[in-house]
N, C-alpha and C positions, 0 to 999 in steps of 0.2 A: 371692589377691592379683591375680594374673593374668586371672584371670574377671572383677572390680570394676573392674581397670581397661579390660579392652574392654567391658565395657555402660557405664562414665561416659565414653567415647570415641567410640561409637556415639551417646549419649545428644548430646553434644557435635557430633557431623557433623550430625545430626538438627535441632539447633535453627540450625546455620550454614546449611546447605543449605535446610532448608524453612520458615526463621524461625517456628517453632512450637515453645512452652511448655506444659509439661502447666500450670503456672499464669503466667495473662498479666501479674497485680496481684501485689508482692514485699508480702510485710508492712508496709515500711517504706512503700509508696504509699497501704497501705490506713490506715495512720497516720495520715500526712500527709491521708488525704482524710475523714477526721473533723473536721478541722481547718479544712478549706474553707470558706468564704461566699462566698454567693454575691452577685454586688456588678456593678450594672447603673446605665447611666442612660439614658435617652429622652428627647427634644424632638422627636417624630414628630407629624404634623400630625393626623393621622388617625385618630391610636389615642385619644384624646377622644373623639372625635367615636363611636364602635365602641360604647365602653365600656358604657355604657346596657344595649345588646345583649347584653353579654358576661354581667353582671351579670343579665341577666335569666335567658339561658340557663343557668348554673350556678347559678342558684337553684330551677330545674326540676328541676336531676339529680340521680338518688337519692345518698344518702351511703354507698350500697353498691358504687356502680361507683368501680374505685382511677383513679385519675389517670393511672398508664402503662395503663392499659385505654382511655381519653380518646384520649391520644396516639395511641395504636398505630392505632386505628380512625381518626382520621383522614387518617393515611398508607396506610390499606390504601385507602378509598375514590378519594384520589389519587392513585393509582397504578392504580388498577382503570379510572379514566375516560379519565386519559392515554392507559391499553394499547388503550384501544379507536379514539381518534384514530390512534394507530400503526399499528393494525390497520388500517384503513381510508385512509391515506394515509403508507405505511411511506419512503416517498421524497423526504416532507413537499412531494411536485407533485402528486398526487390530488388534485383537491378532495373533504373529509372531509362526511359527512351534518351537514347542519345540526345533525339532535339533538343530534348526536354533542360539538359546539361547544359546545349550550345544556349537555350531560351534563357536560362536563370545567368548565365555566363553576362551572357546582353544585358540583362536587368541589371545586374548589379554594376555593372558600366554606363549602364544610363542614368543608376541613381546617382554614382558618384559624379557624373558628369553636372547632372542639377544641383548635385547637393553644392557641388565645387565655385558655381556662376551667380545661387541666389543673391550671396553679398554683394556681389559683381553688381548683379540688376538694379540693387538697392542704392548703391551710388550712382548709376548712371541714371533713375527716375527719384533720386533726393528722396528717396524714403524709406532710410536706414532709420532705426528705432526699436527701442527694448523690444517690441513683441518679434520682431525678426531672431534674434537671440535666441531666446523661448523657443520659438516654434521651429526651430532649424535643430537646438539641441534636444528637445521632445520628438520629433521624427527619428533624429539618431537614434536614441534612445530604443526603439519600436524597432527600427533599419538593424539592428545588433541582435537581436535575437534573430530573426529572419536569416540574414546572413549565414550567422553561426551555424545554424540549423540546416542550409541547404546544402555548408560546406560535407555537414558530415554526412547528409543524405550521400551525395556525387561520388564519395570514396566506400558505403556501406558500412559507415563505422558501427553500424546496429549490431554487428556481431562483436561488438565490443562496449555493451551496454557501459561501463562503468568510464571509460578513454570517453565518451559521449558525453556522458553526464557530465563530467568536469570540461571540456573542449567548449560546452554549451556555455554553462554556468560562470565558467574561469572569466568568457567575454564577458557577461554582464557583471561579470564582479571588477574587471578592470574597465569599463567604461563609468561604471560607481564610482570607482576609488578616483579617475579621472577629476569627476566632477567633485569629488570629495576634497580634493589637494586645491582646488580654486576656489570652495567655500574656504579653507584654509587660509590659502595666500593670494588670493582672489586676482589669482590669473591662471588662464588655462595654458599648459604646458605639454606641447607636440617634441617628441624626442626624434633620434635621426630614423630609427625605424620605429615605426607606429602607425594610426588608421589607414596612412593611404597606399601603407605598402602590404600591413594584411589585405586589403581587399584587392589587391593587383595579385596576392597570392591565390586566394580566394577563387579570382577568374581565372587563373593559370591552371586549379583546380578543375573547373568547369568542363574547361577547352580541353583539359587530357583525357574526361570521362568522357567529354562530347567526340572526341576523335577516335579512340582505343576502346571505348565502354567503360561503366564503371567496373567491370571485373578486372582493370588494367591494374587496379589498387591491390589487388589480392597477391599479384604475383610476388613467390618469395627471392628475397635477394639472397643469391647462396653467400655471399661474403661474410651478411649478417644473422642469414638466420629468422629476417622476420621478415612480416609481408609489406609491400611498398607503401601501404596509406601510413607506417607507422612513423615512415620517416619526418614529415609533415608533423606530425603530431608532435614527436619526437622535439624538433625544431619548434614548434608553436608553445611548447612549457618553456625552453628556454628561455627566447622572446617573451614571455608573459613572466618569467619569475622576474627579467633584470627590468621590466615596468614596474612591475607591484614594488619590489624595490626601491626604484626611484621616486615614485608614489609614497611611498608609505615615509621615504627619509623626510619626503619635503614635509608630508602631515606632522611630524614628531618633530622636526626643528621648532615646529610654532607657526603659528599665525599671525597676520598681520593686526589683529584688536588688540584691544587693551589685554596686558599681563601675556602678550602670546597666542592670545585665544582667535575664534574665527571671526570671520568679517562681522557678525551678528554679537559677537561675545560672547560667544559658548562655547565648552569646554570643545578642544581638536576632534576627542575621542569621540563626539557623542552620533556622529553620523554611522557607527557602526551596527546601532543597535536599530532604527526599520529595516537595514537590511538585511541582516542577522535575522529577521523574522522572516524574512521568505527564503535564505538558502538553507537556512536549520531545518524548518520543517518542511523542505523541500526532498531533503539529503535521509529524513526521518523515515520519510513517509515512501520512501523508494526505497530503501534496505527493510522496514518492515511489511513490506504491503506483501498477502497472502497470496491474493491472485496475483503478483506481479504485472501490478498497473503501469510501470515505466517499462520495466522489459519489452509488454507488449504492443505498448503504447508509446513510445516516445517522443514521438513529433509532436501530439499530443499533450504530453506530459510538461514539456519546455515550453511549449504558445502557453498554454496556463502559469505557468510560475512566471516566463521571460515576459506575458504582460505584469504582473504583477512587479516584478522589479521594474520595469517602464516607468510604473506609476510613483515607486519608492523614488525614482532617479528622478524622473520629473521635478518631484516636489523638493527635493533635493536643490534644481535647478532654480526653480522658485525663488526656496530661502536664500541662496545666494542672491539672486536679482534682485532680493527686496531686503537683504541685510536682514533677516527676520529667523527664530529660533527656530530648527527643525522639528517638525510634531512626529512622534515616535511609532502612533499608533495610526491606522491608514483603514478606511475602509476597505482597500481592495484586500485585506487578510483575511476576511471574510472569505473568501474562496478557498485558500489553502486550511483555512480552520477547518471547513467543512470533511474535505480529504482526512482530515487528524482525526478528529472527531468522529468519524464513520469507521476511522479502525480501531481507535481505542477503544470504542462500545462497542464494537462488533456490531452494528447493524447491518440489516441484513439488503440493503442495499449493495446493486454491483458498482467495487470501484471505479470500475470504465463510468457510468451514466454520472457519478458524484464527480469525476473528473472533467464531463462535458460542463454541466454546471459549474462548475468551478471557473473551466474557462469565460464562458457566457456570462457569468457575472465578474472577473476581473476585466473583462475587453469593454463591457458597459459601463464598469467604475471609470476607467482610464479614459474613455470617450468624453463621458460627463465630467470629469475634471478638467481632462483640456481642455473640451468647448468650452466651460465657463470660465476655465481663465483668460483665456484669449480673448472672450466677448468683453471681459469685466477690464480687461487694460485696452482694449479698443473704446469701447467708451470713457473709459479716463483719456485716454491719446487723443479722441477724439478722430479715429481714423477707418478704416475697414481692412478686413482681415482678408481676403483674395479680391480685391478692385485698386486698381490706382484712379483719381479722380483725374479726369480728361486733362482739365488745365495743368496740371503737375506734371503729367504725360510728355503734354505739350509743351513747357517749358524746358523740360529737363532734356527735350531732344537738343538744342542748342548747344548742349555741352558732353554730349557724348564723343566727340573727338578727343576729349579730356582726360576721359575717365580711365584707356587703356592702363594698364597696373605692370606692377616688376613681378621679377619671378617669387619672391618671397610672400605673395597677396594671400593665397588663400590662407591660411593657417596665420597671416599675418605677421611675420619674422620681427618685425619691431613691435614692441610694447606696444598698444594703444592705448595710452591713458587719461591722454589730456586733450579738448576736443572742444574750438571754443562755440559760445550758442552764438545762434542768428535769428534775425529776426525773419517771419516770413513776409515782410515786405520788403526785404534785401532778396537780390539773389544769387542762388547758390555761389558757394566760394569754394577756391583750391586748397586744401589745409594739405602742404608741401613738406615733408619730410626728406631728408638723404637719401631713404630706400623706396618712398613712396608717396602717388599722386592721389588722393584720395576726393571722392566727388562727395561735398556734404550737403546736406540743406533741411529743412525744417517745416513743420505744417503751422507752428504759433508760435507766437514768443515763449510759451510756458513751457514747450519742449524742449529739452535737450537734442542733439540730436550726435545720436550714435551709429556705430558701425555695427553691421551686422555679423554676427556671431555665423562661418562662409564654412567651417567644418569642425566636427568632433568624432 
């Protein structure tokens, strides 16, 4: 009795001190997340316009590549172009090689190109399902800081540490607030300008540094007075103040739970406070640092914070898919503590090395939490996480003259809410809307089967 209860007491410090579950998903989330639909709407100017493109491309792709295979690969390309602008201009004041501009230009068009098709894939090989959601809005997730970061490399906005700081930050705080308004009223919400037209801005960025250099940003406009990147900028707080707005009206009308509250039953407000723990002492720790660790570091500086909100968002993403309360405190704040903590006490450690650490252990948190969620609801699903199983493959080719989609598909312009189940010994069926042909199908009877979550 004595032995049981120091290893459930150990077991107990264990999960206080280093917020760490041998399982992340309680039965009851993984219930609740059978339960899910997925339920979207769009008025984006742009994604029309894509869509042709999209449809063409995922009608190229074999029906043996799985959909989180799609995804994964376009955020490793985005991430692989970005590091090389980092590489070459780590203090975002280098001017970066042209190629280098036209290379992250490509990347971020081939992410959006995959990011745009996964859903695509998943109806045309019937294996749309929660973990598709999940792992398409966790890449974004990850794909947003990256982004952010290469933008203000390509124009040199390093000579304007603090226009950075927020330019960074500002994105991952509205791709939060994003996922915050759909734990709220538990649909995610595409305005007529949003994702797919900053990132078409994004590359238009690229293409002008990769053609004129990035010194083309410097030049002053005499009309105004200030130098060209500011214009962009200028225009990107616009654009971000009338989101955060429309964001924040839909969070304070109320929720769709009981009394107003969110999908889960807890209070609107309360997703502000994990993430309030990484841009507070984000924001702290860069206006007080001695050596001016952001100044000189800032690419730096952002991959360490922008995984760590990753990880806030993620779990964020989570709770909504599992209708479950948000947990406030996260291991991955262990990183930025350590930053705090090293200048409060003055040790004598340099903040550069406490900030590589920092990174290395938030990019580790974030790694181990998404693999084990993704394994923990693939064995609930009962499915794999980059394989389609051959018969499935093979079946779902049948019906890929079907599956073509209208221009409203990706971001999904109609509601999807309601999605009836099939057995998997039926096969697949057309579930026919007004605006939309959708290709469904299912791996058991105990699944739902849902649409995948195609962009955020």
């Amino acid at each position: 009795m004595v032995i049981k209860f120091r290893i459930d007491t150990c077991e107990r410090f264990s999960e206080i001190v280093m917020f760490y579950k041998d399982k992340l998903l309680s039965p009851a989330q993984l219930k609740r997340l059978n339960d899910h639909k997925y339920s979207c709407s769009s008025i984006s100017l742009v994604d029309p316009l894509l869509q042709p493109w999209w449809n063409w491309l995922v009608s190229k792709t074999p029906l043996w590549i799985a959909p989180n295979l799609i995804t994964i690969l376009g955020l490793i390309v985005n991430i692989l172009t970005t590091l090389i602008l980092v590489w070459y201009s780590p203090d975002a004041k280098i001017e970066a090689p042209r190629w280098a501009c036209f290379v992250c230009a490509l990347g971020l068009f081939v992410y959006q190109s995959l990011d745009a098709i996964d859903g695509k894939q998943a109806r045309r090989t019937g294996t749309s399902n929660p973990l598709g959601e999940l792992f398409d809005h966790g890449c974004d997730s990850i794909s947003t800081v990256f982004v952010a970061l290469s933008a203000c490399i390509a124009v040199q906005l390093g000579y304007y540490p603090s226009w950075m700081f927020f330019q960074c930050f500002c994105a991952m705080t509205l791709f939060y607030c994003a996922h915050w308004q759909t734990y709220v009223s538990g649909t995610l919400r595409f305005g007529k300008i949003d994702v797919t037209e900053a990132q078409i801005t994004i590359i238009f960025i690229h293409l002008m540094s990769a053609i004129f250099g990035p010194s083309v940003w410097m030049t002053k406009l005499p009309w105004l007075d200030v130098e060209l990147k500011l214009v962009p900028i200028y225009v990107a707080v616009l654009v971000a103040a009338l989101l955060a707005q429309s964001k924040v009206a839909i969070i304070i009308t109320g929720g769709i739970g009981k009394n107003g509250s969110t999908v889960a039953g807890t209070s609107v407000l309360s997703p502000v406070i994990p993430f309030s723990l990484v841009i507070v002492p984000a924001f702290i720790i860069y206006r007080k640092s001695v050596e001016h660790v952001y100044e000189n570091h800032p690419a730096l500086y952002i991959l360490a914070f922008g995984m760590a909100a990753a990880k806030v968002t993620n779990r964020l993403v989570v709770a909504h898919m599992t209708k479950n309360e948000l947990e406030y405190l996260d291991s991955a704040l262990i990183g930025p503590a350590m930053l705090f903590l090293n200048q409060y006490f003055n040790f004598f450690i340099q903040e550069y090395i406490v900030l590589w650490l920092c990174l290395v252990w938030v990019s580790l948190d974030l790694l181990r939490y998404s693999s084990q969620v993704c394994l923990e609801i693939c064995d609930h699903l009962k499915i794999q996480l980059f394989r389609i199983p051959a018969g499935k493959a093979l079946s779902a080719s049948v019906f890929t003259s079907s599956s073509t989609t209208t221009a409203g598909e990706k971001n999904a312009s109609l509601l999807l809410t309601s999605v009836p189940r099939i057995s998997s010994r039926e096969h697949p069926v057309l579930y026919t809307s007004q605006q939309q042909h959708l290709l469904i199908s299912s791996d058991d009877e105990n699944q739902v089967p849902l649409l995948d979550a195609e962009h955020s």
